[in-house]
C-alpha positions in Angstrom: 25.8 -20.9 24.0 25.0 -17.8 22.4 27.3 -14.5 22.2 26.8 -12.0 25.1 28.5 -8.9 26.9 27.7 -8.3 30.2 27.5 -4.3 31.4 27.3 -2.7 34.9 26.4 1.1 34.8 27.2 2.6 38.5 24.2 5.4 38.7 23.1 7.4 35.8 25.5 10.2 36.3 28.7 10.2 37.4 28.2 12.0 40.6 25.1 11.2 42.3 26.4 8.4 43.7 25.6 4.7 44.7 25.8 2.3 47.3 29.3 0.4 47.7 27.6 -2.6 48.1 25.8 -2.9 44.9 28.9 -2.2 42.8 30.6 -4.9 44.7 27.5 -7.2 43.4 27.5 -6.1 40.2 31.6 -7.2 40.1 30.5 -10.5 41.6 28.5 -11.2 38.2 31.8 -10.7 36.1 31.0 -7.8 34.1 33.0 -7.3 31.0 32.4 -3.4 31.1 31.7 -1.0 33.6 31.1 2.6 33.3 28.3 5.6 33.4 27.3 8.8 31.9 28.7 11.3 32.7 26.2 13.8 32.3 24.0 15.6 30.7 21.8 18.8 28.5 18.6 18.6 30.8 20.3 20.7 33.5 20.2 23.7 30.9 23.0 25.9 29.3 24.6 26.8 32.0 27.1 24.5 33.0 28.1 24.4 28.9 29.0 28.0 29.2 30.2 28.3 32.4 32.5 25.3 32.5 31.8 24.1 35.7 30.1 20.2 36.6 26.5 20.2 37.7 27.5 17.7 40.4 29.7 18.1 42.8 33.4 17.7 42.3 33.4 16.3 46.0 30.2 13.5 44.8 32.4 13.2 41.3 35.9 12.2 42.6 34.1 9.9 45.6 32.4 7.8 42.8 35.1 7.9 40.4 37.6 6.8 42.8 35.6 3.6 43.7 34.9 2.7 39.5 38.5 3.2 39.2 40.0 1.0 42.0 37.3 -2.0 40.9 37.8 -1.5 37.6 41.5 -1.5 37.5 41.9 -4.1 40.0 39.8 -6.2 38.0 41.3 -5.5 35.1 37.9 -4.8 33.2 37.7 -1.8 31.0 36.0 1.7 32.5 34.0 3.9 30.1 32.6 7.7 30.4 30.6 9.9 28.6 30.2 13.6 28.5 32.7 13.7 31.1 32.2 16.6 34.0 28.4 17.0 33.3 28.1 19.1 30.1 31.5 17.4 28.4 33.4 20.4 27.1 37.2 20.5 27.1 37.0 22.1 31.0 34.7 19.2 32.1 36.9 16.5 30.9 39.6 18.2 32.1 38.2 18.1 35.4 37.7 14.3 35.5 40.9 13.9 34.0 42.6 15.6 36.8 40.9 13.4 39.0 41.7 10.3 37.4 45.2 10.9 37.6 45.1 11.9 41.1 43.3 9.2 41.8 45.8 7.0 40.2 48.6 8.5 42.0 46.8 8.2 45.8 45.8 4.5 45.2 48.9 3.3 43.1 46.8 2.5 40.4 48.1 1.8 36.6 46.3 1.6 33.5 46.6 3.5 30.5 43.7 6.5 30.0 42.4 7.9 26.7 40.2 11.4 26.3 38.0 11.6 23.6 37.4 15.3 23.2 34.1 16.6 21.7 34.9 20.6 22.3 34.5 21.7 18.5 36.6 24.3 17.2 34.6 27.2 15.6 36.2 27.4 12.2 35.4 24.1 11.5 32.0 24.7 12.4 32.2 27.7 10.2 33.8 25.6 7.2 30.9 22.6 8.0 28.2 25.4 7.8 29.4 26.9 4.9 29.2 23.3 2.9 26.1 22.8 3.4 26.2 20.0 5.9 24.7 21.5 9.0 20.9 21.8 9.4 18.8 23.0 12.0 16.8 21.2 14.8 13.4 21.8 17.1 12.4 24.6 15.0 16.0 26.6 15.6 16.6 29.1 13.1 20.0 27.9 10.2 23.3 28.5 12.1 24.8 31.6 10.9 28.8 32.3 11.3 27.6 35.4 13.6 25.9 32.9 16.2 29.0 30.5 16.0 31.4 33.3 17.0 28.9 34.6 20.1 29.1 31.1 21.1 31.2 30.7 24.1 31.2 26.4 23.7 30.1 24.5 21.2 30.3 20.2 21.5 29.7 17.7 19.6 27.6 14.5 20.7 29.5 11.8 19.5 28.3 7.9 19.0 30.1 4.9 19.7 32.7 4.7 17.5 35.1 7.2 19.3 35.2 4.7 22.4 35.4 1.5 20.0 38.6 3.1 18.5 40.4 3.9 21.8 39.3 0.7 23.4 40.9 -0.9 20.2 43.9 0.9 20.9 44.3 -0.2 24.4 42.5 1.9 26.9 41.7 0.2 29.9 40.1 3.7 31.3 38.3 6.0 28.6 37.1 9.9 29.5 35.0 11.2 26.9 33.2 14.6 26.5 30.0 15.5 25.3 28.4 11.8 24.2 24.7 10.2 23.3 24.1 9.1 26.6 23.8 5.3 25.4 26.5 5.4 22.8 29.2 3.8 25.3 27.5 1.2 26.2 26.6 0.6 22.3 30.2 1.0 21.8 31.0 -2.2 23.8 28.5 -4.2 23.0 28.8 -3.6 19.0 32.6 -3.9 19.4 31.7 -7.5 20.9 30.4 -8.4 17.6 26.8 -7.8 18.7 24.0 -6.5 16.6 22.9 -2.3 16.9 19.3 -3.6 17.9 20.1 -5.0 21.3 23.2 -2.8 21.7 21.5 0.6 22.1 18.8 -0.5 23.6 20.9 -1.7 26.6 22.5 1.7 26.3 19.0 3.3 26.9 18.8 1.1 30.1 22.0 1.6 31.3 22.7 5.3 30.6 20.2 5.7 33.9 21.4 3.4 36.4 18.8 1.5 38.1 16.1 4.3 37.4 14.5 1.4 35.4 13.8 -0.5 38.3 11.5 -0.3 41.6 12.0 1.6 44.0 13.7 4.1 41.3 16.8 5.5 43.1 20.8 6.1 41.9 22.2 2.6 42.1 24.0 0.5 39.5 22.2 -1.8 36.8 23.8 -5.1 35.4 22.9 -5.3 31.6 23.2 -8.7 29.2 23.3 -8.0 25.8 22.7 -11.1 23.8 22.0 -11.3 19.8 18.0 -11.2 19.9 17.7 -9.6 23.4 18.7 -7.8 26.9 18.5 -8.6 29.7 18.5 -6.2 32.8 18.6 -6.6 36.5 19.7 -4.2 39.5 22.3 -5.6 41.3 20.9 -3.7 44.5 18.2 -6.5 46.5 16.1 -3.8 47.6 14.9 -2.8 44.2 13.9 -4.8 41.0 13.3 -4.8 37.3 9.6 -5.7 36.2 8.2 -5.6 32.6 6.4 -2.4 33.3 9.6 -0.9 34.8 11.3 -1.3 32.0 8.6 -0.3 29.1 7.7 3.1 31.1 11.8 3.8 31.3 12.1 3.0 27.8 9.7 6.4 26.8 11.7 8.4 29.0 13.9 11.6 27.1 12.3 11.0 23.9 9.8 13.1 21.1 8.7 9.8 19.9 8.2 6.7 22.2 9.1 4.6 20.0 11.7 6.1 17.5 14.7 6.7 19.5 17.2 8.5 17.3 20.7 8.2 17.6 23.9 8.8 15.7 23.9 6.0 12.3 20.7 5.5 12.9 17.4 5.1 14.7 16.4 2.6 17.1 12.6 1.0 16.7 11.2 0.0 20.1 7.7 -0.6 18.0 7.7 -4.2 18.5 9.4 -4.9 21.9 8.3 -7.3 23.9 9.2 -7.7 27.8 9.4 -10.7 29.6 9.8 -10.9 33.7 12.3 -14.1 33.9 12.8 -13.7 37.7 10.7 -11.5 40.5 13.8 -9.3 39.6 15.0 -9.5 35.9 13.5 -8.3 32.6 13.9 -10.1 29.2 13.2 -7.4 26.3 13.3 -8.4 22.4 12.0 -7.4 19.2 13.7 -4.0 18.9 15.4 -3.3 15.8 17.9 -1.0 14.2 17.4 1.2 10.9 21.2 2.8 10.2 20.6 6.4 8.6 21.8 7.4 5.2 24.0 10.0 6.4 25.5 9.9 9.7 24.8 13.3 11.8 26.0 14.2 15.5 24.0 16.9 17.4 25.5 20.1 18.0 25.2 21.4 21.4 26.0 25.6 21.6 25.6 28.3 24.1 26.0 32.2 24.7 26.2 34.7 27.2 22.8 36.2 27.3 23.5 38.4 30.4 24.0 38.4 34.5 21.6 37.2 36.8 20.6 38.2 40.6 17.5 36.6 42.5 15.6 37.1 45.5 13.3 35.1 47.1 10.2 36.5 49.6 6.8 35.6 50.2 3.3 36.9 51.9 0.4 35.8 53.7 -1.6 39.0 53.8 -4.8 38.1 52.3 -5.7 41.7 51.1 -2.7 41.7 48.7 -3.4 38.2 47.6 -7.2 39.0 46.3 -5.6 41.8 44.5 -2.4 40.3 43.6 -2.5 41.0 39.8 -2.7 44.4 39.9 -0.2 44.5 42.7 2.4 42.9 40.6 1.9 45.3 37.5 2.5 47.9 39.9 5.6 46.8 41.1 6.5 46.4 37.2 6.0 50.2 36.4 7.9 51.2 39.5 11.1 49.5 39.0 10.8 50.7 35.2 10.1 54.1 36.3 13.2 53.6 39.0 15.9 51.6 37.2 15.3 54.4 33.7 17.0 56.8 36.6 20.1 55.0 37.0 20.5 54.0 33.4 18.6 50.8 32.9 16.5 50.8 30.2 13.6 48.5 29.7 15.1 46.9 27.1 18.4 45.7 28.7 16.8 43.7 31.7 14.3 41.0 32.5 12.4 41.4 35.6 11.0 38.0 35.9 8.2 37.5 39.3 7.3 33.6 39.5 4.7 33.5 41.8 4.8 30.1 43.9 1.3 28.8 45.2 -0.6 30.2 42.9 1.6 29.4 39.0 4.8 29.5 39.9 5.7 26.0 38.4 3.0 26.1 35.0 2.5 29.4 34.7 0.3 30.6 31.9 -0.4 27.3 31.6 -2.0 26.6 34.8 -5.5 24.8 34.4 -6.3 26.2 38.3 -7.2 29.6 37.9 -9.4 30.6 40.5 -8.0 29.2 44.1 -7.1 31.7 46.9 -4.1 30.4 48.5 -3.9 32.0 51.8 0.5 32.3 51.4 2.4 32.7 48.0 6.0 32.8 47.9 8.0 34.9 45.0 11.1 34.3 43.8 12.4 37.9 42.0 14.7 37.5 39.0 16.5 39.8 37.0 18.8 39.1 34.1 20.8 42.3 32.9 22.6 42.5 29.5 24.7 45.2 31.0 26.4 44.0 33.8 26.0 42.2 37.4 26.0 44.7 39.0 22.9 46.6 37.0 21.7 43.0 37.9 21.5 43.5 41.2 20.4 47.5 41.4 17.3 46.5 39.6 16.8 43.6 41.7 17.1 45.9 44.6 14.8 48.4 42.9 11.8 45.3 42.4 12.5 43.9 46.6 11.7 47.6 47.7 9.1 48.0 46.1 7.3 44.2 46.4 8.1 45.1 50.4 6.4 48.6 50.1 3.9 49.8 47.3 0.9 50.7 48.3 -2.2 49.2 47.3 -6.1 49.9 48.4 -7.4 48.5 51.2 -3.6 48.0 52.6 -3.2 47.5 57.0 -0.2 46.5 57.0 1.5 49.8 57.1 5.4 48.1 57.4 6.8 45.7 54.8 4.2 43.2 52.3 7.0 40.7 52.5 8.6 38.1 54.6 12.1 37.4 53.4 13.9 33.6 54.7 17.3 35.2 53.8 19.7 38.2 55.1 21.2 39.1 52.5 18.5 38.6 50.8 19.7 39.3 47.2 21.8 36.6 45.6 24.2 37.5 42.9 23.9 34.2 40.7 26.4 35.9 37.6 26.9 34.5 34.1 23.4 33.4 32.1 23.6 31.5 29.4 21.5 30.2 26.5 21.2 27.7 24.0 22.1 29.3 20.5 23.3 26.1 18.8 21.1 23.3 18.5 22.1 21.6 14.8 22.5 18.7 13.4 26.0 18.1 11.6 26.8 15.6 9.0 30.3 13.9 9.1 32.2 11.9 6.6 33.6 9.8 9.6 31.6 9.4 13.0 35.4 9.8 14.9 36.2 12.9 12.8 35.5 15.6 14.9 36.2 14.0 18.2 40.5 13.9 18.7 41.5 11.3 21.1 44.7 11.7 23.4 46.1 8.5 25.4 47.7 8.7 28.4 50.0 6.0 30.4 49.4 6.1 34.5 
């Protein structure tokens, strides 16, 4: 009988939950690993710089208590990564915390490790300045000036961080900022299995059951064998099917093929994918090319100012049919306005995204010429100065998108129709992306400490 791991991923982030009943299914099928990502860069810089989780702590701990008690009552090992959403130190703090209160509440025992990927500036700095970090999607080189305005930088780490603390006993591991498949390549490379199959599993599992039918959060049971995976959702209602799988398998990608990871890049060229039940996919023929220099991805972000919003819409089909001209108005009021308090053009945004008409493509909208007969606006403003400049131009661009003038006008009251009272929101810290780099390390555990822990 050949060699194989078997893998159940929960939901493909830690937090937006799954049905009891399919994990219990999955356990029925003795996995030898269970675990999920937890999170991830596509909600944006924010939660990086802010240090807070994109899903609730509430959805977190709910789902993390029930991987816990089945792991740990099973004794089968639980794995992590990019712990708390974004993976700094706070966010794996968080799910620490958690974990151990967890532990406490159900009288649970296992010993914990946290692999931190929070990277300290200096040896960013000292990195930079030896030549080893280079820039990605046409960011500009890393200076030392961007590294110090950075208010959290993390490393994505690749498997070998959570093959070294499962070597050293972890039955529970927390990791920070990770390549969404690299755990699951972690245990199924550390079960003597080739790179091919093992991070091609990962890119299944690192989403749950998203690569079945009906797509939905739900756990996905994994086989990793020498020359192929096999993947099935444990939940009846949904199932795997060749064309499931192949359309998952482009997902997140530049290339659809050429999925590149730390050590190496994975070649989905050649895959083929085989239904061997109404429910379960077969897929072989991928195949591993290890890089000559092994890089992690740098993830960085700033504070780039404070943000207040408003939302408001119309249905006043005079102002519509000359909405362009309505909007450039509003523009040189608030200009006009905000210069007398103090802000200048240069130290806001005024942002108008005009929904019904481009509010999702904007200049990139291929309808150019429909008359909606409503258009909704949602009003933003991001200050460099403070929150509360934030909010007095805000104010400044609702007046005046509720009262300017324009030819041709009856309504004689307010233009707009606002859903909320207050109406302006006071969103706070913006962030953005200032470090996107690749690093090269000597050792793929270098930068990523690991701390154990007995409960």
């Amino acid at each position: 009988m050949s060699k194989e791991i078997r893998l159940l991923s929960t939901s493909a982030i830690l937090g937006y939950g799954f049905p009891e009943a399919s994990l219990r299914g999955g356990l029925d099928r003795q996995p030898h690993v269970i675990g999920v990502d937890g999170g991830s860069v596509d909600p944006g810089p924010h939660y990086l710089g802010s240090g807070k989780p994109f899903c609730s702590p509430i959805a977190i701990r709910r789902d993390l208590r029930l991987m816990l008690n089945t792991a740990v009552r099973a004794n089968i090992p639980l794995v992590i990564g990019t712990s708390g959403g974004a993976g700094g130190a706070p966010h794996l703090a968080l799910v620490a915390t958690m974990a151990r209160e967890i532990a406490r509440e159900d009288d649970l025992h296992f010993k914990m490790a946290l692999i931190q990927a929070e990277q300290d500036k200096e040896s960013v700095k000292r990195r930079l300045a030896a030549g080893r970090v280079t820039s990605l999607a046409h960011q500009p080189p890393l200076t030392d000036e961007t590294i110090d305005r950075s208010t959290r930088i993390v490393g994505m780490m690749g498997p070998e961080p959570f093959i070294e603390a499962l070597d050293a006993g972890a039955q529970v591991v927390l990791a920070g900022r990770a390549s969404d498949p690299a755990s699951w390549a972690a245990a199924a490379t550390r079960a003597q299995l080739p790179p091919a199959p093992a991070w091609y599993a990962g890119k299944m599992l690192e989403c749950g059951a998203t690569p079945s039918i009906p797509k939905g959060h739900d756990c996905l049971f994994v086989t990793v064998r020498e020359d192929h995976v096999e993947c099935e959702p444990t939940n009846p209602a949904r199932r795997c099917t060749p064309l499931s799988i192949a359309n998952h398998s482009l997902h997140e990608n530049s290339s659809p093929i050429h999925h590149i990871e730390p050590g190496g890049m994975l070649d989905t060229s050649d895959c083929r994918f085989d239904a061997v039940s109404d429910r379960a996919v077969r897929i072989s023929g991928m195949r591993w090319n290890p890089a000559e220099r092994y890089t992690v991805k740098l993830e960085g972000v700033e504070l780039a100012g404070y943000r207040s919003v408003c939302v408001c819409g119309t249905r006043d089909p005079l102002l519509i049919g000359r909405l362009d001209d309505f909007i450039a108005s509003v523009r040189g009021e608030v200009a006009t306005k905000a210069a007398a308090f103090g802000a200048s053009p240069g130290s806001y945004q005024l942002g108008i995204r005009i929904y019904g008409r481009d509010g999702v493509m904007a200049a990139r909208e291929p309808i150019q010429h429909a008359t909606p007969h409503e258009l909704g606006f949602v009003l933003e403003v991001v200050s460099q100065q403070s929150q509360e400049m934030a909010s007095a131009v805000l104010g400044m661009a609702r007046t005046n998108m509720l009262h300017t003038d324009f030819p041709g006008r009856l309504c004689r009251e307010g233009n707009m129709a606002f859903p909320f009272s207050p109406s302006d929101i006071e969103v706070g810290p913006v962030y953005r992306f200032s470090v996107y780099h690749v690093a090269e390390l000597d050792e793929p555990t270098e930068p990523f400490p690991i701390q154990y822990e007995t409960l």
